[in-house]
DSSP file (Angstrom, degrees, kcal/mol; ACC not computed):
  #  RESIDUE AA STRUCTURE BP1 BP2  ACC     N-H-->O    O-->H-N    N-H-->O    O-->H-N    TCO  KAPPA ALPHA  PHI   PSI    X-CA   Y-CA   Z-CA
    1    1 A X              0   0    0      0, 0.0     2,-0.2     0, 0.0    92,-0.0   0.000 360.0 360.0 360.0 144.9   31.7 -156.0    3.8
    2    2 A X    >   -     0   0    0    152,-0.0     3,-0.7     1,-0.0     4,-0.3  -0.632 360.0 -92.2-119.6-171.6   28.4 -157.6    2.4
    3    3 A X  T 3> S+     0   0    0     -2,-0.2     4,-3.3     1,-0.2     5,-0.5   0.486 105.4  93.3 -74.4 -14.6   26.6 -160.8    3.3
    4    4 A X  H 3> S+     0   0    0      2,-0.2     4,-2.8     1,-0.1     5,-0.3   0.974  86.0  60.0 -59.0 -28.6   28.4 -162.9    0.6
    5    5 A X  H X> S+     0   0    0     -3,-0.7     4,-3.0     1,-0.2     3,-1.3   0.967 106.2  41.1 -42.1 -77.6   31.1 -163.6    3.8
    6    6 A X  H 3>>S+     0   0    0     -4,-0.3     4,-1.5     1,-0.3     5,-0.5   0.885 116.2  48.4 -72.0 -40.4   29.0 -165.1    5.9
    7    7 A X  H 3X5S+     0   0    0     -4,-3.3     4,-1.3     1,-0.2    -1,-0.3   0.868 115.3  48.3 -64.0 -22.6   27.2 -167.3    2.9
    8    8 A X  H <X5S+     0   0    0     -4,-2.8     4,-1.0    -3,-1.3     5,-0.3   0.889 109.9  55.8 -98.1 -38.4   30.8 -168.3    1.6
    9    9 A X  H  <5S+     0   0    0     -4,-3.0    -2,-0.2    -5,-0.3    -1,-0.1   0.618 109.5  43.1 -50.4 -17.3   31.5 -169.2    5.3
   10   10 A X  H  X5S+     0   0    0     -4,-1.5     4,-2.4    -5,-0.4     5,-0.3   0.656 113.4  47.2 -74.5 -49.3   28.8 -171.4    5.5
   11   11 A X  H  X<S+     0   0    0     -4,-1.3     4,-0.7    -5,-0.5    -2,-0.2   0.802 110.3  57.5 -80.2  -1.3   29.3 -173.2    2.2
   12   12 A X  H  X S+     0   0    0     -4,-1.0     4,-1.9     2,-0.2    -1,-0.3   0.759 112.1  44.0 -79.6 -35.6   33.4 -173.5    3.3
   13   13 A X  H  > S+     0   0    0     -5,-0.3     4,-2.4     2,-0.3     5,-0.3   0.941 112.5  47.9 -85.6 -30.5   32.2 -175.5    6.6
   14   14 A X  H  X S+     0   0    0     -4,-2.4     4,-3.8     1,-0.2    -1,-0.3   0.909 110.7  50.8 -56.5 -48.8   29.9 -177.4    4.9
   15   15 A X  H  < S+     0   0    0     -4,-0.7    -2,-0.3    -5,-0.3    -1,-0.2   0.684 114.1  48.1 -72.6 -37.4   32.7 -178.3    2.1
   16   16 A X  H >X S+     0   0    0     -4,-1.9     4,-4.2     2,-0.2     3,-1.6   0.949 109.6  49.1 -65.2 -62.8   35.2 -179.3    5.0
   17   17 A X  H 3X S+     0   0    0     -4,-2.4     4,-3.0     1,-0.2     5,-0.3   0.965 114.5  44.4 -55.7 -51.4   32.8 -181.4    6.8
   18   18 A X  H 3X S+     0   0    0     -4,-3.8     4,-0.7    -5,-0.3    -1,-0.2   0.682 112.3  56.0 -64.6   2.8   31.8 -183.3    3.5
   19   19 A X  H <> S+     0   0    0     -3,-1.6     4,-2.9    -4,-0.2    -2,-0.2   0.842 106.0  49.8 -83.6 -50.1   35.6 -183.3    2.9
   20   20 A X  H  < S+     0   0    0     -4,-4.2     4,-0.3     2,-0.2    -2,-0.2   0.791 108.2  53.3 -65.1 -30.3   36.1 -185.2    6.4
   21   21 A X  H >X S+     0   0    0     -4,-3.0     4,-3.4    -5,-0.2     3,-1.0   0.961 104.5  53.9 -72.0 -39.4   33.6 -187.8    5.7
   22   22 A X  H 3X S+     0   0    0     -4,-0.7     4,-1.3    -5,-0.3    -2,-0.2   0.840 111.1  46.0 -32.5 -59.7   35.1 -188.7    2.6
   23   23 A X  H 3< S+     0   0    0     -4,-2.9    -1,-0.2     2,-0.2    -2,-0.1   0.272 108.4  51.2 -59.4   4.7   38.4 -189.2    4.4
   24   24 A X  H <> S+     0   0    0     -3,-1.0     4,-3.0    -4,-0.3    -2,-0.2   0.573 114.6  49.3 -96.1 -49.8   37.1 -191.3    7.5
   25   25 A X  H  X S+     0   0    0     -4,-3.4     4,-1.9     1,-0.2    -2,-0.2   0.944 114.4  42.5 -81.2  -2.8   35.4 -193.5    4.7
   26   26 A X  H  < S+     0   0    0     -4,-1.3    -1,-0.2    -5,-0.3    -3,-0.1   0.913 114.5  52.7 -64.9 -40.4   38.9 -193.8    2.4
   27   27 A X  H  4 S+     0   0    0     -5,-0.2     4,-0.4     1,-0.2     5,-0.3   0.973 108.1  48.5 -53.9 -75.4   40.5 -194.3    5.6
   28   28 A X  H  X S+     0   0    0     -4,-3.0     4,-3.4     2,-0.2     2,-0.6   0.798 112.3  47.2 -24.8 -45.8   37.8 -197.2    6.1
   29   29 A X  T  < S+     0   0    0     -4,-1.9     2,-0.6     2,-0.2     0, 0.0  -0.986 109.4  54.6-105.5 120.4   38.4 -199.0    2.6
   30   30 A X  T >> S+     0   0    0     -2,-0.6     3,-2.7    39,-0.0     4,-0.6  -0.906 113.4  42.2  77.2-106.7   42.2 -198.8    3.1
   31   31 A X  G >4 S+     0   0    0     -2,-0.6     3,-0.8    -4,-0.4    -2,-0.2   0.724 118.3  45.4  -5.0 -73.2   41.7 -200.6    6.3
   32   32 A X  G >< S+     0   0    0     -4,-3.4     3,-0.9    -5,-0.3    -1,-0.2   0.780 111.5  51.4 -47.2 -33.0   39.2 -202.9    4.8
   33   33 A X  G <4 S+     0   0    0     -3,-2.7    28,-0.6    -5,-0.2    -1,-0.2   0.772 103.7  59.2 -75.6 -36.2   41.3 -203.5    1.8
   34   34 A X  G << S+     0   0    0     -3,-0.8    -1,-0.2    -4,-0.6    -2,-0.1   0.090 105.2  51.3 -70.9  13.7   44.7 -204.5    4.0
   35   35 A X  S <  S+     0   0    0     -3,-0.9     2,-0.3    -5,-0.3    -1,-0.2   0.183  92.7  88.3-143.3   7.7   42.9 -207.1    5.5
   36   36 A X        -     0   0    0     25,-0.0     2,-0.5     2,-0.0    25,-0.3  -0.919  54.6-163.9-111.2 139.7   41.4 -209.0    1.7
   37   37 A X        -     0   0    0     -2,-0.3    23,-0.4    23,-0.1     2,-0.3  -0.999   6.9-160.6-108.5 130.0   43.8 -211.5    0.4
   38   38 A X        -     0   0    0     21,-2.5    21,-0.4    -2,-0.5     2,-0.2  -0.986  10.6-161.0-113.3 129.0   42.7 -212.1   -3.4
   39   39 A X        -     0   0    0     -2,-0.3     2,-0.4    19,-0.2    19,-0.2  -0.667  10.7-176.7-166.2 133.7   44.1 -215.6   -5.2
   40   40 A X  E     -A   57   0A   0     17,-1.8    17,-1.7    -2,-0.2     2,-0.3  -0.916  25.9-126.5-144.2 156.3   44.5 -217.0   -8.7
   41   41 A X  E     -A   56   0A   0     -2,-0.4     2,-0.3    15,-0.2    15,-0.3  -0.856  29.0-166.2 -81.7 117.0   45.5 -219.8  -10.1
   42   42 A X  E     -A   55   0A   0     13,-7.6    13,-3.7    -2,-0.3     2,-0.7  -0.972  19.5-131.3-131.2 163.4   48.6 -219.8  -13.0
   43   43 A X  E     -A   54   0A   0     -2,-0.3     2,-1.8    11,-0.3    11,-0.2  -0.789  13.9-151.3 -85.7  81.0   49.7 -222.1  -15.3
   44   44 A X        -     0   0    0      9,-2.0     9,-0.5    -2,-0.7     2,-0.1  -0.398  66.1 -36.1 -83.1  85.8   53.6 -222.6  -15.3
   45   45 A X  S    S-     0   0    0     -2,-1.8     7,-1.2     7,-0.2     8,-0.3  -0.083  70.5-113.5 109.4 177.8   54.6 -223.7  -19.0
   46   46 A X  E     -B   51   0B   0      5,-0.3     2,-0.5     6,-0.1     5,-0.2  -0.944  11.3-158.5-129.1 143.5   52.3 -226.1  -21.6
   47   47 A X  E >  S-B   50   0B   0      3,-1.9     3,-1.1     1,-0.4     2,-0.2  -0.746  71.6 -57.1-122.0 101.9   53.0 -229.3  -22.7
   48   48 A X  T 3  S-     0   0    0     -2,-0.5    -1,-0.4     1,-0.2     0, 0.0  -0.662 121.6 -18.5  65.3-150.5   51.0 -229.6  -25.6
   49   49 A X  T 3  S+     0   0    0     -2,-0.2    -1,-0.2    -3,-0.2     2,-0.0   0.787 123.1  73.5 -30.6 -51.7   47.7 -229.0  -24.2
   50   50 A X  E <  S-B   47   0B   0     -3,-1.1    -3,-1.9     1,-0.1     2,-0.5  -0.083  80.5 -97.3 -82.4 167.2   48.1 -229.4  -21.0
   51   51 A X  E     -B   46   0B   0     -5,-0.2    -5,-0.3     1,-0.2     3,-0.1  -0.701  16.3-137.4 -83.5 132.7   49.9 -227.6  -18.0
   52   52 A X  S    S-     0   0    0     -7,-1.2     2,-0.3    -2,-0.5    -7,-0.2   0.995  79.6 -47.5 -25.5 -95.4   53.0 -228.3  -16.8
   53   53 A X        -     0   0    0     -9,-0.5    -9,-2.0    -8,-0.3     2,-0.4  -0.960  61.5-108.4-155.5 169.8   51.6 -227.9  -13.2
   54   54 A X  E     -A   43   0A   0     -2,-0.3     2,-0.4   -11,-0.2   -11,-0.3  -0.833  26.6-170.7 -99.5 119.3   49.4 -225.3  -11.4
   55   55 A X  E     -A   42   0A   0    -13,-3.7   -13,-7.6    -2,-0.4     2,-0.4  -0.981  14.5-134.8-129.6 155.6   50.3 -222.8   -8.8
   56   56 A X  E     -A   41   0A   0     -2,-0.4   -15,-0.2   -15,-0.3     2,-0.2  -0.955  10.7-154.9-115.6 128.8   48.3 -220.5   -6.6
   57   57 A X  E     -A   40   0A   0    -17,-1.7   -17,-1.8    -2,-0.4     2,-0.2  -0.508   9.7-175.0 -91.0 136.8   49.1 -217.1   -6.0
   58   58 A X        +     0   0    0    -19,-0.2     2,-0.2    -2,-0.2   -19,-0.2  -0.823  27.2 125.7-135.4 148.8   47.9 -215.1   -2.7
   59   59 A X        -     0   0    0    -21,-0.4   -21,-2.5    -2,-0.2     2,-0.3  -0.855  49.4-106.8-170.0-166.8   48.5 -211.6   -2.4
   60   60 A X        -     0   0    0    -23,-0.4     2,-1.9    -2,-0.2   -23,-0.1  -0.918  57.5 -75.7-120.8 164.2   46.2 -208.1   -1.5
   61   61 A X     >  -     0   0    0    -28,-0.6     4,-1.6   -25,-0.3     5,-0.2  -0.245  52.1-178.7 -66.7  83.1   45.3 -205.5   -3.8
   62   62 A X  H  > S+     0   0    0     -2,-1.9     4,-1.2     1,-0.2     3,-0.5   0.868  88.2  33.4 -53.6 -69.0   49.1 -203.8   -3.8
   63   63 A X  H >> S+     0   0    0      2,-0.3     3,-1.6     1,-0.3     4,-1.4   0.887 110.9  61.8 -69.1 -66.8   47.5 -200.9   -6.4
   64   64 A X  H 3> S+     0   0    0      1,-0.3     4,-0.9     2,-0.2     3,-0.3   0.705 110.5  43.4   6.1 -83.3   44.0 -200.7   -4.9
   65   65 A X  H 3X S+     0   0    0     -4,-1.6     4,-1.0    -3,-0.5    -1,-0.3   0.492 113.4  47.4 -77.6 -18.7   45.7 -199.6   -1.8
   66   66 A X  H <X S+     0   0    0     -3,-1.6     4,-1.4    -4,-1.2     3,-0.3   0.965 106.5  54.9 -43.5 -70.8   48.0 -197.3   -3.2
   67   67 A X  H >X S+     0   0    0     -4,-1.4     3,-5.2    -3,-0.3     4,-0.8   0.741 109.9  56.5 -20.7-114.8   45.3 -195.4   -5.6
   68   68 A X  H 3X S+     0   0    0     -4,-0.9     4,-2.5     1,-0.4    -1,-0.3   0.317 108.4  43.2 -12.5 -52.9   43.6 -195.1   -2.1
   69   69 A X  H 3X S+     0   0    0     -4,-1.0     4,-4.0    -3,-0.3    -1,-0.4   0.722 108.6  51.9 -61.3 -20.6   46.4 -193.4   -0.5
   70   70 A X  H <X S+     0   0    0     -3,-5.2     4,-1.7    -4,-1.4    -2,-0.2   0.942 114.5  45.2 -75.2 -48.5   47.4 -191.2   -3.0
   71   71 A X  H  X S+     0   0    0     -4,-0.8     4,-2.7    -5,-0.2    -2,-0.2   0.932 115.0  48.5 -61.2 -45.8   43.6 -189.9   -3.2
   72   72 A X  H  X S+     0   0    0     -4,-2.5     4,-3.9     1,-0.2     5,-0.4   0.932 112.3  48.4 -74.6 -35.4   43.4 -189.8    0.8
   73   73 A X  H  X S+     0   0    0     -4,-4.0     4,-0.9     1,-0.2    -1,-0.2   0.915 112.6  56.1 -61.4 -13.5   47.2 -187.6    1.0
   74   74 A X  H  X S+     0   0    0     -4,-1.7     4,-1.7    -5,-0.3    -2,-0.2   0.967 107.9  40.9 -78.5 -58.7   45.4 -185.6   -1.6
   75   75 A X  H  X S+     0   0    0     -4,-2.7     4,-2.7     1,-0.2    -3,-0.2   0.836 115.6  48.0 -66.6 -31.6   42.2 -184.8    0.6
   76   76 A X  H  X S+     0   0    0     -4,-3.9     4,-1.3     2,-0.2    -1,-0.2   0.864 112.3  48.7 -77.2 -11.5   43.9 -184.1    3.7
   77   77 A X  H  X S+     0   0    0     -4,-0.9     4,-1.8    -5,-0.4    -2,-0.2   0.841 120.7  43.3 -76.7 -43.2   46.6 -181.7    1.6
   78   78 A X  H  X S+     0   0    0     -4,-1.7     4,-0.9    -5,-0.2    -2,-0.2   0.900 114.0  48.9 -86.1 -35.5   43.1 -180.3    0.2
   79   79 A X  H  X S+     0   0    0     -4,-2.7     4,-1.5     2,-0.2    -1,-0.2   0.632 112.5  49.0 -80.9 -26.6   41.3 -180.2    3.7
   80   80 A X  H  X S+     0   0    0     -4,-1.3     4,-0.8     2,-0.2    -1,-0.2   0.818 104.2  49.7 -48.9 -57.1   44.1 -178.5    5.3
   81   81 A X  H  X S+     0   0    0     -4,-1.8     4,-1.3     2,-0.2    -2,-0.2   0.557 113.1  58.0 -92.7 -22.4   44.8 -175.6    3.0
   82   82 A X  H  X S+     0   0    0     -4,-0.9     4,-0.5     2,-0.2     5,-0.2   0.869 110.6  43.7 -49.5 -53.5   40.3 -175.2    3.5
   83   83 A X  H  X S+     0   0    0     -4,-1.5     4,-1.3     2,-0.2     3,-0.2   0.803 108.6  54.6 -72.2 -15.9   40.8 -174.9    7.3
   84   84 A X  H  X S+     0   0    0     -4,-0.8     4,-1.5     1,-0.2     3,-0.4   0.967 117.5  37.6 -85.4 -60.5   43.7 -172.6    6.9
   85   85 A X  H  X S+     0   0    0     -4,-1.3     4,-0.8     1,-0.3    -1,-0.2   0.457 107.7  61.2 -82.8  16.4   41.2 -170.4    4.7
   86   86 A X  H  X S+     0   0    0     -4,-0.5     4,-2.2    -3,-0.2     5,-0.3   0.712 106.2  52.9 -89.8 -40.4   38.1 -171.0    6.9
   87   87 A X  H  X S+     0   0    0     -4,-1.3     4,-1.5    -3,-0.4    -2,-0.2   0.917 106.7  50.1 -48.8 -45.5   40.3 -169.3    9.4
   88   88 A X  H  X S+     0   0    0     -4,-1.5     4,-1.5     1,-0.3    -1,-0.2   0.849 113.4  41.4 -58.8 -48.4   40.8 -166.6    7.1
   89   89 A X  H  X S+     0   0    0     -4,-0.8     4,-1.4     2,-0.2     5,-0.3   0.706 108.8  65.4 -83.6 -10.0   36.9 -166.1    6.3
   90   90 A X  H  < S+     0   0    0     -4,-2.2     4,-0.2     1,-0.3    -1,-0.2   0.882 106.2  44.9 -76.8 -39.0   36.1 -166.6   10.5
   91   91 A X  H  X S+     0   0    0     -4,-1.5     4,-0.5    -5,-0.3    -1,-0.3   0.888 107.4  53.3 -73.3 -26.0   37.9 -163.6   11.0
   92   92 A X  H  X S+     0   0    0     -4,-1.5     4,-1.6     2,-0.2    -2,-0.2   0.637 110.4  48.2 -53.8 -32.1   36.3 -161.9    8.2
   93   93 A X  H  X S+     0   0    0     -4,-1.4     4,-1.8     1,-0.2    -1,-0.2   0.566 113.2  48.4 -92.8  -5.9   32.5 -162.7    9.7
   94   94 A X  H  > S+     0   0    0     -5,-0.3     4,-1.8    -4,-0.2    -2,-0.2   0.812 107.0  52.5 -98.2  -4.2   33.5 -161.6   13.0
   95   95 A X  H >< S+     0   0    0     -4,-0.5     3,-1.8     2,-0.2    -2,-0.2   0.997 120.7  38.4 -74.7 -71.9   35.0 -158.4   11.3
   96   96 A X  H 3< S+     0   0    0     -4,-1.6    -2,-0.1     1,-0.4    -3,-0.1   0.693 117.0  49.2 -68.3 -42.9   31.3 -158.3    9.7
   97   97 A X  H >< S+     0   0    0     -4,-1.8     3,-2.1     1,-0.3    -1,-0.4   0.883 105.5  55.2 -58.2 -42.4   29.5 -159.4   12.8
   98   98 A X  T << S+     0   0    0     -3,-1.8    -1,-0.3    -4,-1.8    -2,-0.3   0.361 107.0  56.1 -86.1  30.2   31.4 -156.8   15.1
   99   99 A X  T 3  S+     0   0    0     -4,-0.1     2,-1.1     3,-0.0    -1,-0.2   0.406  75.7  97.5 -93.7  -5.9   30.0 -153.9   12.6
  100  100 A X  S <  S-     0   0    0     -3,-2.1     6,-0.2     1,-0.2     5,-0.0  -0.675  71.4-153.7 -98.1 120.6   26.5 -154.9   13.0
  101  101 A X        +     0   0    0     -2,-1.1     2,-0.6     4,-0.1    -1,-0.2   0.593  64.5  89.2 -83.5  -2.3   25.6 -152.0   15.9
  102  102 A X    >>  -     0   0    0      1,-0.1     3,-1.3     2,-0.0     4,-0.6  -0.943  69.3-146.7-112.7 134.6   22.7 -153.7   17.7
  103  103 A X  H 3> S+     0   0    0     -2,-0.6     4,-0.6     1,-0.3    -1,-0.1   0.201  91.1  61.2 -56.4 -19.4   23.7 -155.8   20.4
  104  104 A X  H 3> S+     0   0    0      2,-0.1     4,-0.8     3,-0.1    -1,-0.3   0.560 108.0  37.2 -92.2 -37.7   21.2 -158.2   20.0
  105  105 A X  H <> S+     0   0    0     -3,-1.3     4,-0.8     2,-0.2    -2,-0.2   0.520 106.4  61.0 -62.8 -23.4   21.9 -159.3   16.6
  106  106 A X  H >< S+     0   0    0     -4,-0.6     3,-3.1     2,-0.2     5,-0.2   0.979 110.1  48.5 -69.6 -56.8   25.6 -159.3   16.8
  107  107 A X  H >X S+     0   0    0     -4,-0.6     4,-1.6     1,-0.3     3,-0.8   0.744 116.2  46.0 -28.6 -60.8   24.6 -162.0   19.8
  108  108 A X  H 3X S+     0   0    0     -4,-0.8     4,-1.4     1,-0.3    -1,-0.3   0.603 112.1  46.6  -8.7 -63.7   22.3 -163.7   17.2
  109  109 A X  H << S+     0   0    0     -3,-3.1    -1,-0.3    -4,-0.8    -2,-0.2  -0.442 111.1  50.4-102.6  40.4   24.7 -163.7   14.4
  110  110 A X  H <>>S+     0   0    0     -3,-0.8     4,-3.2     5,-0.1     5,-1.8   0.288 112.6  49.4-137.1 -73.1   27.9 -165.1   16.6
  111  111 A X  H  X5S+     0   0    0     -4,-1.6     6,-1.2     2,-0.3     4,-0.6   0.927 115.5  46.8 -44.6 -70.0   25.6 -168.0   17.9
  112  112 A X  H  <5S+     0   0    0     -4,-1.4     5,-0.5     1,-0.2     3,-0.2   0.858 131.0  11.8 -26.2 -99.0   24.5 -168.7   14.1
  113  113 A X  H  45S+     0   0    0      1,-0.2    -2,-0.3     3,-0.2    -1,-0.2   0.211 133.5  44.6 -84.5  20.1   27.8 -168.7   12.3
  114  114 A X  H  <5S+     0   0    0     -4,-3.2    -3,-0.2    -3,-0.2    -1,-0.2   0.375 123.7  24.8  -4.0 -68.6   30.0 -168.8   14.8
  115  115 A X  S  <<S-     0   0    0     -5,-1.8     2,-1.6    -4,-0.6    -2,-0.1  -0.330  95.5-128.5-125.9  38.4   28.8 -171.3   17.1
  116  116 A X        +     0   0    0     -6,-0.1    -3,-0.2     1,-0.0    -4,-0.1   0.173  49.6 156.3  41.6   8.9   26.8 -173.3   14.7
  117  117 A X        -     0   0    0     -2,-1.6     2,-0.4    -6,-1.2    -2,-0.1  -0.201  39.6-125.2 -62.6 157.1   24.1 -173.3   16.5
  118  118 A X    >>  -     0   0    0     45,-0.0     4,-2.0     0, 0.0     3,-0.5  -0.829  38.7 -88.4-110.6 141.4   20.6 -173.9   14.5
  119  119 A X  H >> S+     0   0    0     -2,-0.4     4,-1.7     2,-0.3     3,-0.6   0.638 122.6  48.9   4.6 -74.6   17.7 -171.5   14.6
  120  120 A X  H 3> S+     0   0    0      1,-0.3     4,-1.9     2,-0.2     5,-0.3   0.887 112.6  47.0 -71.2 -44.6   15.9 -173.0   17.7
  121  121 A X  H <> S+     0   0    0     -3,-0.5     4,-0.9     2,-0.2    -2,-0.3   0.878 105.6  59.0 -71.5 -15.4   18.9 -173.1   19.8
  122  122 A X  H XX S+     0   0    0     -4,-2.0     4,-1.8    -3,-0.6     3,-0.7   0.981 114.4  37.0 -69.2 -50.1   19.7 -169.7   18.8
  123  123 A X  H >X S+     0   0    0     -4,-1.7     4,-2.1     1,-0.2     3,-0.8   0.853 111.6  56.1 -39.7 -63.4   16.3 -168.6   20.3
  124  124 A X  H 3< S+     0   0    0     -4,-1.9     4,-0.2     1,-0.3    -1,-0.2   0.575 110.5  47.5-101.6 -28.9   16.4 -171.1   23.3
  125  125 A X  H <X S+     0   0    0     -4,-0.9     4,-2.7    -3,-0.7    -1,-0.3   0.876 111.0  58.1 -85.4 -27.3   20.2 -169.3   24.4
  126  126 A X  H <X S+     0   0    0     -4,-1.8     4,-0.9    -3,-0.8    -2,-0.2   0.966 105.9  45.6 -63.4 -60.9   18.4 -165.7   23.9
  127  127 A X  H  < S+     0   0    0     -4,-2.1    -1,-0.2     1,-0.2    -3,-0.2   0.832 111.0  47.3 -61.1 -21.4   15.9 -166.3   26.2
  128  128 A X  H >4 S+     0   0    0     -5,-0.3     3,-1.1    -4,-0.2    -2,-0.2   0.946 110.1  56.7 -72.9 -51.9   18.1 -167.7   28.8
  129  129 A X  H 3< S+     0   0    0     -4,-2.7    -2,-0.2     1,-0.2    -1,-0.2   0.732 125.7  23.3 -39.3 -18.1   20.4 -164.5   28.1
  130  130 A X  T ><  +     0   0    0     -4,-0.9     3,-2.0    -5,-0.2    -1,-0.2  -0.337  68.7 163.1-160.1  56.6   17.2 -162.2   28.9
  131  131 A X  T <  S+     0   0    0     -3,-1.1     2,-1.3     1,-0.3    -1,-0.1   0.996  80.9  48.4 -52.1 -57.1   14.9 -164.5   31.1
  132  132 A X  T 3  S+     0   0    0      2,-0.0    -1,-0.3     0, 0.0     2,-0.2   0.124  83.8 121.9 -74.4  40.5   12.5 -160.8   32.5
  133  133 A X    <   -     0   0    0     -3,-2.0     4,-0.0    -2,-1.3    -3,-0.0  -0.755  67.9-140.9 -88.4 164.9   12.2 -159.7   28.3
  134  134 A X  S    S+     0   0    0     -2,-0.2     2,-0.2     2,-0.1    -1,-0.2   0.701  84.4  65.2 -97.0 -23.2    8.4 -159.6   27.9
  135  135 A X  S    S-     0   0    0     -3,-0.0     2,-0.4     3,-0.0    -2,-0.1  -0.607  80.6-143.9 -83.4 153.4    8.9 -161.3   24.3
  136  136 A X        -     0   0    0     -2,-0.2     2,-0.4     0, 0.0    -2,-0.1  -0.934  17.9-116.4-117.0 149.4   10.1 -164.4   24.3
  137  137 A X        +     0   0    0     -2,-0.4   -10,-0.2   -14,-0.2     2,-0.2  -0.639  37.6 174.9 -97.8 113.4   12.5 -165.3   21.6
  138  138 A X     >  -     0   0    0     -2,-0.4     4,-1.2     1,-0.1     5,-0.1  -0.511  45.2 -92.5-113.1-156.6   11.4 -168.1   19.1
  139  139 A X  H  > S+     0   0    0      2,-0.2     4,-0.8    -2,-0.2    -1,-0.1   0.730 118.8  44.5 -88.8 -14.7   12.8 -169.5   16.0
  140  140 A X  H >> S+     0   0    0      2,-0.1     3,-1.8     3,-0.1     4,-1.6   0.903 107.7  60.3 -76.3 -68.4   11.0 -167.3   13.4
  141  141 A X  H >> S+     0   0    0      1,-0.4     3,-3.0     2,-0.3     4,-2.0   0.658 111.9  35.0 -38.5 -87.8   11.6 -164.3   15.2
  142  142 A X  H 3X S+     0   0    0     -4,-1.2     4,-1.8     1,-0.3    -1,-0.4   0.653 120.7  48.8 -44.4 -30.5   15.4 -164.6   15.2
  143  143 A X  H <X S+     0   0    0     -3,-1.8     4,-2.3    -4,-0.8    -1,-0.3   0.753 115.0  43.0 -76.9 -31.0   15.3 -166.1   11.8
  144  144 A X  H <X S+     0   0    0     -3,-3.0     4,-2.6    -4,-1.6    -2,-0.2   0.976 114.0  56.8 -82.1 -58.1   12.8 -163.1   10.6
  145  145 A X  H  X S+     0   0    0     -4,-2.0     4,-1.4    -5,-0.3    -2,-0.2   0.788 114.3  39.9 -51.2 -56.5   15.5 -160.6   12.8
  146  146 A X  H  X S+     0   0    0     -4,-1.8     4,-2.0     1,-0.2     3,-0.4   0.970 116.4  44.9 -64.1 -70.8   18.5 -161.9   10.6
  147  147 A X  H  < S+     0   0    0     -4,-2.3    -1,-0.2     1,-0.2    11,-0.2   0.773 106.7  58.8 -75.8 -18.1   17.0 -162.0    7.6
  148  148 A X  H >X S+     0   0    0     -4,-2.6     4,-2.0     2,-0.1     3,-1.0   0.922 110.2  48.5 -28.8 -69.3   15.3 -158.5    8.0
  149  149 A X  H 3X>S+     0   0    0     -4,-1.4     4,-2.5    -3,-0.4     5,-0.5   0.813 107.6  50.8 -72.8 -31.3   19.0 -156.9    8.5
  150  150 A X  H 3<5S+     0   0    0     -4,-2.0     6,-0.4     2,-0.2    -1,-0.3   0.452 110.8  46.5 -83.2  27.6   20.6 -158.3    5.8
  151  151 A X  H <>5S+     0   0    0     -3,-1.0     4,-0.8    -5,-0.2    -2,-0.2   0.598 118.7  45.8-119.9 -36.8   17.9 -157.3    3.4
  152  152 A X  H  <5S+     0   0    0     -4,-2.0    -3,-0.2     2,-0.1    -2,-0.2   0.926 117.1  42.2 -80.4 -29.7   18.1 -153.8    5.0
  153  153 A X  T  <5S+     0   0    0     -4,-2.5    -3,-0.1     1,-0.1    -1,-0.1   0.681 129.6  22.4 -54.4 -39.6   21.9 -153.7    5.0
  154  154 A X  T  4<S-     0   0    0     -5,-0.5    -3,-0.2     2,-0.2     3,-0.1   0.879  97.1-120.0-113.9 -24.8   22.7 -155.3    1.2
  155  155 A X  S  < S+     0   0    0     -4,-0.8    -4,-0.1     1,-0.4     2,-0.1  -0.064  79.0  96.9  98.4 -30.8   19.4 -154.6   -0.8
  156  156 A X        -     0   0    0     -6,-0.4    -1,-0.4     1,-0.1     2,-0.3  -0.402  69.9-115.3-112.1-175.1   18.7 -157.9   -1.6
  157  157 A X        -     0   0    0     -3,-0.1     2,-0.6    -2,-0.1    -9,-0.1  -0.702  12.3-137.9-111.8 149.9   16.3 -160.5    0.0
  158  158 A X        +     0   0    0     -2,-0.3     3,-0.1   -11,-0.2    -7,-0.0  -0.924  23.1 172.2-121.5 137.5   17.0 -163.5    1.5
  159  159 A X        +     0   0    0     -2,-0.6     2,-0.4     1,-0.3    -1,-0.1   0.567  60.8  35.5-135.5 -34.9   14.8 -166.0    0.7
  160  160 A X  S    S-     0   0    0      2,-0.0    -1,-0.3     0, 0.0     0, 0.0  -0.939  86.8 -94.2-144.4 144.1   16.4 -169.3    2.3
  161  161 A X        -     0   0    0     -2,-0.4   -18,-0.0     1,-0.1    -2,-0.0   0.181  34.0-137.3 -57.1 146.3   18.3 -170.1    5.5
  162  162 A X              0   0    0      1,-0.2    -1,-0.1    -4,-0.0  -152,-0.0   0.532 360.0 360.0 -83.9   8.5   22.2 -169.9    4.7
  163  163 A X              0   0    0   -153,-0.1    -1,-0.2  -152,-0.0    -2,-0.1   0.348 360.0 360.0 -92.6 360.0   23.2 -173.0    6.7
């Protein structure tokens, strides 16, 4: 296994979450949309110039709010069949994770992509984990420690955090 897992398990959670705001605000404009009544004025027949007589029409935006649905079953069909394969790649980074032989990184790399944790909280749970170590664990250090092993592990260099 190389590191492209864990970067394509980042950019899948990322792609979920912007999928799920998208569908809270469709949701939103749906809502909003059942609750506008929009009105015209029509003309029933002419006599010569003039109108027969005037009526006003009430209704809400029937198609609007269709459109809207179709596109929101469409993102939850699409957001679904994403979590089904973010399952697929979660086991695949813990596959990756439980190969990585120092105990201290695996710890590292679970709390990253795992447990979503950012940089400084990964540090700030390490030190609790190992209050008497004589280093204390910051947020370069773990960031350094991660990107160190996958640069010794794959050859290539890692240049910006994958989250």
């Amino acid at each position: 296994m190389d590191k492209g897992i864990l970067i394509e398990y980042a950019d899948m959670k990322e792609e979920i979450k912007d999928l799920r705001r998208r569908i809270a605000e469709d949701e939103k404009k749906i809502e909003q949309l059942q609750h506008i009544i929009v009105s015209d004025s029509v003309t029933c027949g002419r006599k010569g110039k003039k109108p027969l007589r005037t009526v006003k029409i009430k209704g809400f935006p029937k198609m609007e709010i269709d459109h809207r649905k179709i596109l929101l079953e469409r993102r939850v069909a699409k957001m679904q069949m994403l979590e089904t394969d973010l399952l697929d790649k979660q086991s695949q980074v813990d596959d990756y994770i439980a190969e990585i032989h120092k105990s201290e990184l695996r710890m590292m790399f679970r709390m990253y992509y795992l447990d979503n944790l950012n940089w400084i909280q990964v540090a700030h749970r390490m030190n609790a984990m190992f209050p008497k170590k004589k280093r204390k664990y910051t947020e370069d250090s773990c960031r350094c420690k991660h990107n160190r092993f996958l640069e010794r592990n794959e050859g290539t260099t890692v240049t910006t955090d994958l989250k």
